[in-house]
N, C-alpha and C positions, 0 to 999 in steps of 0.2 A: 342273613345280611342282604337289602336289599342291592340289585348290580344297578349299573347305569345301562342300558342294553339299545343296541343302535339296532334296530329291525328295518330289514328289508322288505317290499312290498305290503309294508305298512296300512295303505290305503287298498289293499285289493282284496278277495274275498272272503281268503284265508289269513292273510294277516292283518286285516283288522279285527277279526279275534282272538287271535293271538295277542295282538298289545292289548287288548279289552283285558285280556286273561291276567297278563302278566302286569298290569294297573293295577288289579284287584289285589296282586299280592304284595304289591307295595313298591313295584322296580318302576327309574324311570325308564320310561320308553320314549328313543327320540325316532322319527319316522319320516326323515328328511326324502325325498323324490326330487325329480326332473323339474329342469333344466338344471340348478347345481347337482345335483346328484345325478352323474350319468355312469351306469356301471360299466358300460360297453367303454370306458373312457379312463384309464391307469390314473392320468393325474388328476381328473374329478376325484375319483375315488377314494383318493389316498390324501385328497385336501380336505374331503368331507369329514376321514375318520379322525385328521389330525383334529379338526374344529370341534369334532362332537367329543371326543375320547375316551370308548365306552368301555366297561369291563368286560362286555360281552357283546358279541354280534347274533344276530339268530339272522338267519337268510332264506326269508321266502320270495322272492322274487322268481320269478321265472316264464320264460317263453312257451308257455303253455296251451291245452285242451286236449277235448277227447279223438276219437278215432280218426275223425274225420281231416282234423289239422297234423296230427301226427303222419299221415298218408300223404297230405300234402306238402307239408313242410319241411320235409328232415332237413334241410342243410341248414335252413333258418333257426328250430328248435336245436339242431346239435350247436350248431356256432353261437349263438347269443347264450346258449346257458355253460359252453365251457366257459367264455370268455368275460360272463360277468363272475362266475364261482370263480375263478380264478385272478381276473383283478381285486376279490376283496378276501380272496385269502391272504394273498399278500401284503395290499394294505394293512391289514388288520396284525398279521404279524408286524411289520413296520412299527408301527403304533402302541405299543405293548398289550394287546386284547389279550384276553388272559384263560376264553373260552371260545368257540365257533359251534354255533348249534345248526347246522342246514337241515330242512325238509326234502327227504328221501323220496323214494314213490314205491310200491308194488310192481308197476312198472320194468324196474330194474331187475327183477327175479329170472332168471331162465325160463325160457317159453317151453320147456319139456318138464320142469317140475311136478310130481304125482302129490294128489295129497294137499295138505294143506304146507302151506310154504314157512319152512323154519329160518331162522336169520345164517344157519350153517350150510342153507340150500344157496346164499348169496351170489358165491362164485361159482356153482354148479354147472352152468353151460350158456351156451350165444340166447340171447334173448329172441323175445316171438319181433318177427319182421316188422308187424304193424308198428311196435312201441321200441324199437331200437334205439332211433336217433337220441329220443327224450331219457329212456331208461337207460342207457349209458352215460350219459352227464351225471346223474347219479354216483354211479359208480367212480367217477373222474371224481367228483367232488370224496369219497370215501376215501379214495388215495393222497388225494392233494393234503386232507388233514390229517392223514397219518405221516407222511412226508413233511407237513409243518410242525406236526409235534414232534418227532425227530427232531428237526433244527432246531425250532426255537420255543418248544418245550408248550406251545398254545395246546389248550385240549380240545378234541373234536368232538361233537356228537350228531348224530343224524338217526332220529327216527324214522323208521319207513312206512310211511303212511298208507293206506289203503283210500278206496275210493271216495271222495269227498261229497255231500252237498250238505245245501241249507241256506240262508237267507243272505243276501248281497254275492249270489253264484251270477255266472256268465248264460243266458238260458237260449244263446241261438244257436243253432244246431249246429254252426260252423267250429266252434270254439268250446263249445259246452262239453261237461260230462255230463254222463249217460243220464244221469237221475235229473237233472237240470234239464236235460235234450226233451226227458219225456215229457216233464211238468210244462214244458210249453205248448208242445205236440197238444196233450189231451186239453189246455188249457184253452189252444186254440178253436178246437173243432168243439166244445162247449160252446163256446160264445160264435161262431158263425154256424151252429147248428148242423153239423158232418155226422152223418151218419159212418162211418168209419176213419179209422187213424190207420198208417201204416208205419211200420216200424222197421229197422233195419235187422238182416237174419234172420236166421232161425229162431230166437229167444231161447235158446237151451241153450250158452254159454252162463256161467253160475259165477259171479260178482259177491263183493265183500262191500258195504257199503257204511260209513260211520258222519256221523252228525258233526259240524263244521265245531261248534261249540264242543262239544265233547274232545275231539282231535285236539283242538288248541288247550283244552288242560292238558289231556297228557302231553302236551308240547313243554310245559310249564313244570311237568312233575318231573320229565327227565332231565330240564335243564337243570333242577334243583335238586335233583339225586347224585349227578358227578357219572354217572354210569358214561360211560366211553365206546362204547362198542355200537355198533347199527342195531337198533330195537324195533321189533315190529309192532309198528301202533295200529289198531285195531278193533275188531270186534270177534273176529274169530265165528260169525257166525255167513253161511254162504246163501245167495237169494237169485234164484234166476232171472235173468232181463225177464223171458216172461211174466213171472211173478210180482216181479217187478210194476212192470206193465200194469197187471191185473190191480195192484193197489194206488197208483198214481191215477187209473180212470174212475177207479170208484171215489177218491178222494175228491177229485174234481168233478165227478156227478158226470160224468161220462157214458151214457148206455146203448152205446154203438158196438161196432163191429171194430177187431183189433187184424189187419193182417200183416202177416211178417214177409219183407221181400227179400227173400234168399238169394238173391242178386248181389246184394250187401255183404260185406264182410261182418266175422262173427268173433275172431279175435280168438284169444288164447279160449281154451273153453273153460280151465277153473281155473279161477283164481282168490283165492282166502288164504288168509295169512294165517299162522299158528300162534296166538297170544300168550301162551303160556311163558315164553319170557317174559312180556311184559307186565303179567300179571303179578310175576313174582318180583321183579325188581320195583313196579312203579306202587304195588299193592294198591292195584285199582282197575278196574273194570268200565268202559263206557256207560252212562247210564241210560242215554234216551235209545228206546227202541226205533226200529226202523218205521214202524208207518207213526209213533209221535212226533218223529222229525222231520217225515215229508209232509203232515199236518203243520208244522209250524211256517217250514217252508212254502207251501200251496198258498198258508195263507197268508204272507210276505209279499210272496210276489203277487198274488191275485191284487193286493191293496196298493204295490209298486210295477203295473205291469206298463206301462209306456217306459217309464224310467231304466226299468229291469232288460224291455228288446231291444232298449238304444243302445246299448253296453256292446261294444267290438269283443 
C-alpha cells in the first residue's frame, strides 16, 4: 500500500534519491524545506506535519561531512542534529505518523570495534574521538524512537548506513566525504596540469564505501519490510583510502605522483559493516560496484563541476 511519506532533506544528496526511490514505488513524497519548514524550530515543525499529514516520515536531514567538519564543528553538528531529531519525533508522534524511518551512519559504531561491525557491536563502547559529536546523535535518535514507540506506539527504523557517494555529493574538501574529497582533488590537478596530489594520512585506514543510488533502495526496502531494529546498510566489502586513491586518479586520467601527509589525521583504521543482516532480512545485495559508481559519479560532476564546487 502506497504511504504519504514527508522526507526530510529532500533536496540534498542523499535525499533526493531517496524520494527518486521511493516515487518509483509509488508513495507520495512531500519535501517541504526552509524558510516554512525550519527544524531547528518546535512550532514550524509541527505546523508542517500537521499541513502535510503523512503516514510516514523518513529523516534525512542533517548537519553533516567528512573529517574535516566533524573536527571542526562538534558543538554545531551535535546540537543542530539533536535538536532537529528531536523536534520531529515529537511532531510526528503529535500527528498520528504511524512510522519514523531516520538515516543512521557507521559513524555511531565504537572506535575499538575488531572486525567487521555487526548491528550487536552498536552499544559496544565510546566512539573514535574524530566522529563523536555526529555518531552519537545517531544513537540519540535510536533511543528517542524506542522511547516513542513506548508511548505512542509509532515504529522506528534506522538503517545504518556506511560511506556515501555518487552524483549531486558536496565535493569541497571542507564538507565532503572522502570519495567526493578525492574526485575533486585529482579532478583538479588534471585540469591545471599538477604533477602530484596530496592526500591526507597514511591511506591505510580501510573504508566501506556504497553508491548513493543503491543506499537509497535499500532505504526503501527496509521501510517496506517493517523490520524495527537498526540495520546495517551496506556492501560489506572493505577498500583502503589508498586504493581508493589509486582508482579515482586513474578514472580521471591522472598520472602524477600521489603523496600522503601523515600530518593529517587517519581516523578509525577499519571500518566495514557486516551485511549479513541485511542480506537476510532485505534479501538484497548492493548492486553497483565500487569503481562503476565512482565512473558514473567522475562523470557527473566532470559535466556539473562549477555548479558541483559552488555547493557549501
Amino acid at each position: 500500500m502506497p504511504d504519504r511519506i514527508l522526507l526530510t532533506g529532500g533536496t540534498g544528496f542523499f535525499g533526493r534519491r531517496i524520494a527518486e526511490t521511493l516515487r518509483e514505488r509509488g508513495h507520495t513524497v512531500v519535501t517541504p524545506g526552509r524558510p516554512d519548514f525550519d527544524l531547528m524550530d518546535p512550532s514550524s515543525t509541527r505546523r508542517t506535519l500537521e499541513q502535510v499529514r503523512p503516514d510516514t516520515v523518513v529523516h534525512s536531514a542533517a548537519h553533516y561531512g567528512g573529517l574535516g567538519i566533524c573536527v571542526a564543528e562538534p558543538v554545531q553538528i551535535f546540537q543542530r542534529n539533536v535538536i532537529m531529531g528531536v523536534n520531529l519525533l515529537d511532531a510526528a508522534s503529535k500527528v498520528g505518523v504511524k512510522k519514523f524511518l531516520t538515516i543512521g551512519s557507521a559513524c555511531a559504531y565504537a572506535g575499538s570495534v575488531n572486525g567487521d561491525m555487526k548491528e550487536s557491536d552498536f552499544w559496544s563502547g565510546p566512539l573514535h574521538p574524530s566522529v563523536e559529536a555526529y555518531g552519537f546523535t545517531k544513537k540519540v535518535m535510536e533511543v528517542g524512537m524506542r522511547a516513542y514507540n513506548r508511548g505512542t506506539g509509532m515504529i522506528g527504523q534506522m538503517p545504518i548506513v556506511t560511506n556515501l557517494y555518487g552524483e549531486h555529493d558536496v565535493f569541497g574538501e571542507y564538507r565532503s566525504h572522502v570519495a567526493a574529497a578525492l574526485i575533486k582533488k585529482f579532478a583538479d590537478a588534471v585540469i591545471e596540469k599538477k604533477k602530484q596530489v596530496v592526500c591526507w594520512g597514511t591511506g591505510a585506514p580501510v573504508r566501506e564505501f556504497i553508491y548513493s543510488g543503491d543506499a537509497a533502495e535499500g532505504v526503501a526496502l527496509l521501510l517496506a519490510s517493517g523490520y524495527s531494529e537498526p540495520l546495517n546498510l551496506g556492501t560489506g566489502i572493505g577498500t583502503s583510502i589508498k586504493e581508493l586513491s589509486e582508482i579515482v586518479a586513474r578514472l580521471t586520467r591522472f598520472d602524477g605522483e600521489i603523496v600522503w601527509d601523515r600530518t593529517k589525521p587517519d581516523g578509525v583504521m577499519r571500518k566495514v559493516l557486516d551485511v549479513s543482516k541485511m542480506k537476510s532480512v532485505l534479501d538484497w545485495t548492493p548492486p553497483t560496484s565500487l569503481e562503476a559508481g565512482l565512473a558514473r559519479t567522475i562523470k557527473w560532476y566532470m559535466a556539473h563541476k562549477a555548479e558541483a564546487d559552488a555547493r557549501a
